[in-house]
C-alpha positions, -999 to +999 in steps of 0.1 A: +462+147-162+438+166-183+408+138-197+426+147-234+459+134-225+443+106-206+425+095-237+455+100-262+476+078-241+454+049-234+446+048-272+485+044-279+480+017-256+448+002-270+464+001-307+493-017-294+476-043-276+442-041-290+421-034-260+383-021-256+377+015-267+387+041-242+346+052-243+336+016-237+360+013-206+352+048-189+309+038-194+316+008-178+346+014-153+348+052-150+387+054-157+383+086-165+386+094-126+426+092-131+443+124-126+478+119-129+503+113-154+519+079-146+541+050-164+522+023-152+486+038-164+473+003-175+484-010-140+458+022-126+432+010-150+429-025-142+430-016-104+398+012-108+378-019-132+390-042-100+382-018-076+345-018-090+345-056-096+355-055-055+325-034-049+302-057-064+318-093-050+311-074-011+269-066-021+270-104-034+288-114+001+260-098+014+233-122+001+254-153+001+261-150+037+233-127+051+246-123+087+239-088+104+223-078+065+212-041+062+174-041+069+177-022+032+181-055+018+156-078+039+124-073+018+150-090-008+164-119+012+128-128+021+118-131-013+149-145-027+147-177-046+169-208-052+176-195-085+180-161-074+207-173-051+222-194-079+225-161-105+245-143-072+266-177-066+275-177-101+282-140-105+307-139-074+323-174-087+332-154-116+342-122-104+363-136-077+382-153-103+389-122-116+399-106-090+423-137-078+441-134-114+448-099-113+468-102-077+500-117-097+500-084-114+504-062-081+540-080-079+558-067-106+544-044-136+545-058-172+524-038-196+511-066-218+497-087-190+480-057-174+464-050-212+454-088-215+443-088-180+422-048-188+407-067-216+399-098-200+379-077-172+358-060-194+352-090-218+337-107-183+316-077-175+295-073-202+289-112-205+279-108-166+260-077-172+224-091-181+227-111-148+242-082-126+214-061-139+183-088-133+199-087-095+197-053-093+163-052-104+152-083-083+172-058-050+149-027-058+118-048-071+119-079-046+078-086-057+058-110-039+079-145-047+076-158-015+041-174-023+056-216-038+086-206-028+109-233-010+119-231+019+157-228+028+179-211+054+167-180+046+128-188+047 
């Protein structure tokens, strides 16, 4: 499926159930990687926004229950902070909701859930997206936090 055809289709779509901009999904979710026709393309949306959401919940798995952690994300760990740990608790709490809501959806197809459920998604993403960003940062700029810092199971 040329990106064109992609595009006109999912804007039919958007009009009739009054989704996010088809620009707004792709620079958050990429769904421009589909590249097939197919009657269930809302069904392949939601799954690549899930797919990505997935991605995410395993890197906050990784901090929430650090065993055998990449030494990549040790300099982290050691500096991570109660609070720190609550922003990751709360961002997986949330995206695993997500993720658990959508699995009705993999039983049988029905267009207007999958648009509700599309719309839902990204609605949750950019509230979650100052938070997912400050982990990031505090991942690639870990600082020198451990000085005051409490000590926990990870200390």
């Amino acid at each position: 499926m040329e990106l064109k055809e992609l595009i006109s289709a999912y804007e039919q779509l958007q009009k009739k159930y009054a989704m996010p901009k088809f620009s707004e999904l792709n620079g958050a979710f990429e769904i421009e990687k589909i590249d097939r026709e197919s009657e269930i393309l809302l069904r392949l949306i939601r799954k690549i926004m899930v797919e990505k959401i997935v991605n995410l919940l395993s890197l906050s798995e990784i901090f929430l229950s650090p065993n055998n952690i990449p030494r990549m994300y040790l300099t982290y760990l050691k500096t991570m902070t109660v609070e720190d740990k609550q922003q990751v608790t709360d961002i997986y709490d949330t995206l695993s909701k997500l993720v658990t809501e959508c699995m009705p959806l993999e039983i049988e197809y029905n267009e207007k859930k999958e648009a509700a459920m599309i719309t839902k998604i990204y609605t949750t993403w950019n509230e979650l997206k100052p938070a997912i960003s400050n982990f990031f940062s505090r991942i690639n700029n870990p600082g020198i936090k451990a000085q005051g810092k409490e000590k926990s199971y990870f200390g």
